[in-house]
Backbone as a printed PyTorch tensor [residue, N CA C, xyz], in Angstrom:
tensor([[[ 22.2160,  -9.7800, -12.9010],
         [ 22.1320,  -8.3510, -12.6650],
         [ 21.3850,  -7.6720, -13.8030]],

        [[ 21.6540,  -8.1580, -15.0670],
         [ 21.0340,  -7.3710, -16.3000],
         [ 19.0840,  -7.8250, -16.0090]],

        [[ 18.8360,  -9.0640, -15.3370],
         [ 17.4960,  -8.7650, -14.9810],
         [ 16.5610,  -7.9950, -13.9720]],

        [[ 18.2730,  -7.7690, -13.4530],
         [ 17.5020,  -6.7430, -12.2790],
         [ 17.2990,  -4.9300, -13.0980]],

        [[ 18.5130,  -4.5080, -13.6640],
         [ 18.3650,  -3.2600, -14.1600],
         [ 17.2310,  -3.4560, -15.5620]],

        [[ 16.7930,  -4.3290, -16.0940],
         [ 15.6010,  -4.6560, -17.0130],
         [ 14.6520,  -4.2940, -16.0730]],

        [[ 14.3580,  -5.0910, -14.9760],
         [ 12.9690,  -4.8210, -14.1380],
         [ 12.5330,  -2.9710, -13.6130]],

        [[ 14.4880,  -2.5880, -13.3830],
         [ 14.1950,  -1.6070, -12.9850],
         [ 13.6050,  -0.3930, -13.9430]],

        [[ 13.9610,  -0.6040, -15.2500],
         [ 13.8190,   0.4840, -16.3680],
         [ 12.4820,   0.0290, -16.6190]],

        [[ 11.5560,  -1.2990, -16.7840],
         [ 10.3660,  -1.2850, -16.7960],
         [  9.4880,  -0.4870, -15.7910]],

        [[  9.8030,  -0.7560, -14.2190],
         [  9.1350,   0.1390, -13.7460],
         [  9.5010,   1.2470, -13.4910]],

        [[ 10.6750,   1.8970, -14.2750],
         [ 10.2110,   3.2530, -13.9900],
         [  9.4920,   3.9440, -15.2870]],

        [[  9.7690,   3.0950, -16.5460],
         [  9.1000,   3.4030, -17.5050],
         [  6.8330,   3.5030, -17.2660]],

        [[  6.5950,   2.3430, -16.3910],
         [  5.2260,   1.4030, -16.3650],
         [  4.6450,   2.5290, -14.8160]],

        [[  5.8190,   2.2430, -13.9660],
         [  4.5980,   2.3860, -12.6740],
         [  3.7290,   1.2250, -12.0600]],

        [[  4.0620,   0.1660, -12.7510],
         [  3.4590,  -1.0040, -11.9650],
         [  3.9240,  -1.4720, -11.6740]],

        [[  2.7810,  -1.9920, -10.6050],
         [  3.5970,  -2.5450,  -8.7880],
         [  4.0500,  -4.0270,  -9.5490]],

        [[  3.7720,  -4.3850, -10.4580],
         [  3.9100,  -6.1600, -10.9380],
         [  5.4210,  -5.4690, -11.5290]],

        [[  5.6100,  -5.1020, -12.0500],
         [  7.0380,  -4.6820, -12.2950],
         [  8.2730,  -4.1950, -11.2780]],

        [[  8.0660,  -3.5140,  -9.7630],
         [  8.2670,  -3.5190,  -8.6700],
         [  8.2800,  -4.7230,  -8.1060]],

        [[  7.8180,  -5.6810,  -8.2910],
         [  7.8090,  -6.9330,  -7.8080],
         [  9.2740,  -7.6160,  -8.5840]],

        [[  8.8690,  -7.5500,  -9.7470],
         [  9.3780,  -8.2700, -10.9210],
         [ 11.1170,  -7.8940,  -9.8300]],

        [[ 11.4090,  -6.3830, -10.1730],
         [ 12.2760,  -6.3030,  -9.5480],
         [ 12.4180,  -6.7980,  -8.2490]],

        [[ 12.3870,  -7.1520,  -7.4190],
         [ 12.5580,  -7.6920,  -5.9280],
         [ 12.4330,  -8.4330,  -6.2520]],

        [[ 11.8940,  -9.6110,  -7.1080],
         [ 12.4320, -10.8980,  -7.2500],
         [ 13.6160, -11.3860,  -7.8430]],

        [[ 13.9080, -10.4670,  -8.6100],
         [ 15.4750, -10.4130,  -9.1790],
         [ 16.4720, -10.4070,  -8.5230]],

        [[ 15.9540,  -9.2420,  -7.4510],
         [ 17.4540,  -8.6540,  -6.8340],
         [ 17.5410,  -9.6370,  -5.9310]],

        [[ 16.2370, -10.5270,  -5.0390],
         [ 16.5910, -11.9790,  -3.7870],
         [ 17.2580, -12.8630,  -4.8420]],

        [[ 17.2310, -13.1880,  -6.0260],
         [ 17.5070, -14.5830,  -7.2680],
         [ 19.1930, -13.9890,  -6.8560]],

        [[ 18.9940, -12.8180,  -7.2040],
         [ 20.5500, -12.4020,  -7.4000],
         [ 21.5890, -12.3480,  -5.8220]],

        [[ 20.9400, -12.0200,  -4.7010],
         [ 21.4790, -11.6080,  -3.6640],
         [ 21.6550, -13.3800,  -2.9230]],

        [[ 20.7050, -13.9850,  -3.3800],
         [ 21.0680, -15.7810,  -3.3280],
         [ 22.3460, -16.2780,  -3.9990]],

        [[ 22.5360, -15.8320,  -5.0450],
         [ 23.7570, -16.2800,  -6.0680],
         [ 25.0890, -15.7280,  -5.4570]],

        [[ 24.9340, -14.6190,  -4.6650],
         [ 26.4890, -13.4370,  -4.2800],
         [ 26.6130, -14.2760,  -2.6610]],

        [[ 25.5580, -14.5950,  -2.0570],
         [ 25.3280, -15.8810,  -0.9090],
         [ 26.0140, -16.7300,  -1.1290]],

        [[ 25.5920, -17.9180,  -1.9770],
         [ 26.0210, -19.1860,  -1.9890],
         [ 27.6180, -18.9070,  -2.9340]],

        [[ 27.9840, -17.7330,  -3.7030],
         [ 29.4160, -17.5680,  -4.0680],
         [ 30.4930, -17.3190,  -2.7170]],

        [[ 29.6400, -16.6810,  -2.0980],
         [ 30.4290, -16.0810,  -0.4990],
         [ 30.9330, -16.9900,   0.0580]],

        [[ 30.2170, -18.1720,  -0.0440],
         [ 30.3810, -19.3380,   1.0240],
         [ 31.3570, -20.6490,   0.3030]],

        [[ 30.9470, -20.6520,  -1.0090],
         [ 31.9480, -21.4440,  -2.2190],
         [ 33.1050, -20.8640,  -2.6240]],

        [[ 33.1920, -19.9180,  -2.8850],
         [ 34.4640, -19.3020,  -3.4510],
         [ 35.5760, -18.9840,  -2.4430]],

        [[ 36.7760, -19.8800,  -2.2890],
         [ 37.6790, -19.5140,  -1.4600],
         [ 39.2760, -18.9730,  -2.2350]],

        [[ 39.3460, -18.2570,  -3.1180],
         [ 39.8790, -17.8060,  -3.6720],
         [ 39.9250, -16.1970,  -3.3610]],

        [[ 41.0770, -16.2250,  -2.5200],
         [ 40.7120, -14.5220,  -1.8600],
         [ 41.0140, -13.3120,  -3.0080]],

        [[ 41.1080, -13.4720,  -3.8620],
         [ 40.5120, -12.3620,  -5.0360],
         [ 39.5690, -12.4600,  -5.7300]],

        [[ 38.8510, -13.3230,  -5.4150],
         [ 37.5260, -13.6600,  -5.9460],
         [ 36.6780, -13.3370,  -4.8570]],

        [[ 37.2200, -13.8030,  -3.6540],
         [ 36.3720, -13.3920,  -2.3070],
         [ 35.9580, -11.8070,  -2.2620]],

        [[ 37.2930, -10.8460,  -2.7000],
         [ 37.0050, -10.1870,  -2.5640],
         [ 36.3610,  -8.9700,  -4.0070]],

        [[ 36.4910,  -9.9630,  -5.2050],
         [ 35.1960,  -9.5220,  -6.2760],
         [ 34.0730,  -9.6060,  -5.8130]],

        [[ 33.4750, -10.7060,  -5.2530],
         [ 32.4040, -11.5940,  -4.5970],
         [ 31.9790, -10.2760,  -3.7090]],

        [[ 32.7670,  -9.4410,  -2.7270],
         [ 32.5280,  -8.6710,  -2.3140],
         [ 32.0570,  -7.3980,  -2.1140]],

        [[ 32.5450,  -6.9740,  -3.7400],
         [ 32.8570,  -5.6780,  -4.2100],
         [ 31.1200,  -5.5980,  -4.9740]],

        [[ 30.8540,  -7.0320,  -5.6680],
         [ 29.2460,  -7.0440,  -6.3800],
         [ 28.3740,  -6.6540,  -5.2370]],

        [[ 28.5620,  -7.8140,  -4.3120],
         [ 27.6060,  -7.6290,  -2.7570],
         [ 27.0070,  -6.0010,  -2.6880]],

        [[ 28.3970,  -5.1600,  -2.2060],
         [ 28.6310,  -3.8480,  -1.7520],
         [ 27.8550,  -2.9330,  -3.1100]],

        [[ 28.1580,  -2.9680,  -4.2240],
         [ 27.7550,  -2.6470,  -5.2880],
         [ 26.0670,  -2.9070,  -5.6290]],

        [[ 25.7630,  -3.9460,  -5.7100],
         [ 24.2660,  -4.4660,  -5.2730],
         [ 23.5220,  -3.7830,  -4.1140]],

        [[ 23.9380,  -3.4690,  -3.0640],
         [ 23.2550,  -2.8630,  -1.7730],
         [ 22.9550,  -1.4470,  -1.9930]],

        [[ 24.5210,  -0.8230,  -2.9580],
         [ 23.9950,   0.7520,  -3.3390],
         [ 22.7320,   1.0520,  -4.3830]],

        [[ 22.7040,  -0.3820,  -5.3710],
         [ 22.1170,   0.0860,  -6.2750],
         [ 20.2120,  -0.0880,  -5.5770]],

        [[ 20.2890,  -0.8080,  -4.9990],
         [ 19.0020,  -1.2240,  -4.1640],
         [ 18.9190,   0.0120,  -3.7410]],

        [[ 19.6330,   0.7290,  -2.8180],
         [ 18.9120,   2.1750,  -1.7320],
         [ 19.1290,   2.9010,  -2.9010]],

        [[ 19.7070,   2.8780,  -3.9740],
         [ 19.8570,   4.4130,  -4.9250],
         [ 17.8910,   4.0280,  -5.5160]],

        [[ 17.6480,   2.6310,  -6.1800],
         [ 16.3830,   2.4760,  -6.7660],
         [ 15.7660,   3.1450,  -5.5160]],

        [[ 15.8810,   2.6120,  -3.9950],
         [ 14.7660,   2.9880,  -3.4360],
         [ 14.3910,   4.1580,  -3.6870]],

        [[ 15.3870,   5.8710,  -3.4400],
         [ 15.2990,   6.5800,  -3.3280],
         [ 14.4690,   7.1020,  -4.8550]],

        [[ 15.2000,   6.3250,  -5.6290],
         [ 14.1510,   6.6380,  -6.0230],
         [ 12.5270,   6.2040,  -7.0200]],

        [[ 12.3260,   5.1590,  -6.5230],
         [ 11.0410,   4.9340,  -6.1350],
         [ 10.1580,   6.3620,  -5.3600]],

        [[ 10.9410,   6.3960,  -3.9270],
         [ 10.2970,   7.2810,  -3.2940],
         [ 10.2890,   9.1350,  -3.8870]],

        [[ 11.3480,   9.1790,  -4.8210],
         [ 11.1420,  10.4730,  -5.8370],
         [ 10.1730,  10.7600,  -6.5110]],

        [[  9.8360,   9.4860,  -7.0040],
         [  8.5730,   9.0070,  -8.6850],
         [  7.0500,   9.5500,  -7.6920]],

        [[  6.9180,   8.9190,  -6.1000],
         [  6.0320,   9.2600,  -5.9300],
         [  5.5150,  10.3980,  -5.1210]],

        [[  6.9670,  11.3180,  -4.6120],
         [  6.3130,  12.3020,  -4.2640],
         [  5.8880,  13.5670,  -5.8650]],

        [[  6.6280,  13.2440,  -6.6670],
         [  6.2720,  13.9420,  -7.9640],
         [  4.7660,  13.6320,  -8.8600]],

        [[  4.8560,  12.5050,  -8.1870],
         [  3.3470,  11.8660,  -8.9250],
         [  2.1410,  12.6710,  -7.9760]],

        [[  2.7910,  12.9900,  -6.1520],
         [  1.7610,  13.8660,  -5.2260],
         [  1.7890,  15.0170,  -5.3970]],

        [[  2.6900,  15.3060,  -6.1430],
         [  2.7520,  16.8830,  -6.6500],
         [  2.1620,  17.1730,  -7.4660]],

        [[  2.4670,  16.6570,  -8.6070],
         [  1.4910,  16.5670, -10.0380],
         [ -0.2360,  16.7090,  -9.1730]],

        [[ -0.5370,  15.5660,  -8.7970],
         [ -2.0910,  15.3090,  -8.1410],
         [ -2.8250,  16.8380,  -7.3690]],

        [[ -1.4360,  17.6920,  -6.7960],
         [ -1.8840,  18.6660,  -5.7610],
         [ -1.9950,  19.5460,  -6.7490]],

        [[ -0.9490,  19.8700,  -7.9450],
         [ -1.0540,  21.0370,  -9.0110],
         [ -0.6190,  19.9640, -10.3170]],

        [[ -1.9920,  19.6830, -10.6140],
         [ -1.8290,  19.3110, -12.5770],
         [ -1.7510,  20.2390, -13.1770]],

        [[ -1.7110,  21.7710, -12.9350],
         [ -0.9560,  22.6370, -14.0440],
         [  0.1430,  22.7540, -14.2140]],

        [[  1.0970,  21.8190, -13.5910],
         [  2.2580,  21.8480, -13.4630],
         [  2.4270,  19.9530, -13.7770]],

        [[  1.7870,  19.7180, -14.6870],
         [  2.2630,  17.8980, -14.9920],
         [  3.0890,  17.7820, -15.9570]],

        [[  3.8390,  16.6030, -15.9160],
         [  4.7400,  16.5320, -16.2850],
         [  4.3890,  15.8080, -18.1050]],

        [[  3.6600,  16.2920, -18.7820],
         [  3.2800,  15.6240, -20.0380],
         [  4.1900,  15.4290, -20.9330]],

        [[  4.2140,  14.5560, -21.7410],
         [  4.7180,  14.2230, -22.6430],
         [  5.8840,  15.3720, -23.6200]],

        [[  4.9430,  15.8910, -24.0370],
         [  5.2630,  17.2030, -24.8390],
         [  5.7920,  18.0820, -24.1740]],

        [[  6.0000,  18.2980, -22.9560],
         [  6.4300,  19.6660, -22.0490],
         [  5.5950,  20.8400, -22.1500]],

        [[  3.5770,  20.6900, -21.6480],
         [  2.8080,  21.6410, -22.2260],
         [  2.7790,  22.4480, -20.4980]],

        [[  3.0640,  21.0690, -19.2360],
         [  2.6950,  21.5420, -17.9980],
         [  4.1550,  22.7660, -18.0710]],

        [[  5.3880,  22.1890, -18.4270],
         [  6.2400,  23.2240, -17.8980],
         [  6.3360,  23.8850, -18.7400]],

        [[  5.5120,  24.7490, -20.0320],
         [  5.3580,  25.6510, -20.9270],
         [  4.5780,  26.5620, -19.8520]],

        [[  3.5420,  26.1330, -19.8630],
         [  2.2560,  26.9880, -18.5140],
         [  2.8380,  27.2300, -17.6130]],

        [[  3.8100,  26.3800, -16.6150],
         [  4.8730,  26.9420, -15.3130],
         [  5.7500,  28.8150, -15.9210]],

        [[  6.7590,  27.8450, -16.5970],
         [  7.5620,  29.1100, -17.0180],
         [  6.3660,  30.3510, -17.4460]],

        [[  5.3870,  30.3520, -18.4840],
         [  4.5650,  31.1790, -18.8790],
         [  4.3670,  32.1310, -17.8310]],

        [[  3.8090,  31.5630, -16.5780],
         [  2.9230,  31.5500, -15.3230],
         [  3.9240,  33.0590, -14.8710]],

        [[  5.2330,  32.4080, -14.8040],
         [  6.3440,  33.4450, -14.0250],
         [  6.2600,  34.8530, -14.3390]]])
């Protein structure tokens, strides 16, 4: 799991799709391992740890998706109004507020 939330903080740090990858290869390595525990582990409090990661894993996947899909409508926003980008320094939302 710690290589999956690594992949994820790279790409949201990077923006590259090789880092988006990076992640989805993590999370199948990992969603293989909570598989073959499902099917080995017959210890019904373990079955149902085994369970609780599964369930836990699936949120964290649609929470990244969402936002993935956040990063890039802000990145189409930025593109439609770069006086409003999101720079480093906070110079776009100095010029926003100014603007008001």
């Amino acid at each position: 799991m710690l290589e999956v939330q690594l992949a994820t903080k790279n790409f949201m740090k990077s923006k590259d799709k090789k880092e988006l990858e990076e992640f989805r290869r993590h999370l199948q390595a990992f969603k293989e391992l909570i598989s073959r525990a499902e099917t080995e582990v017959e210890e019904a409090d373990r079955q149902q740890a085994i369970k609780s990661i599964a369930e836990d894993l699936i949120a964290y996947q649609e929470a990244f998706q969402k936002v993935i899909e956040r990063m890039a409508e802000m990145d189409e926003q930025e593109k439609r109004h770069p006086q409003y980008s999101r720079a480093p320094n906070g110079e776009g939302l100095d010029r926003a507020v100014a603007s008001c």
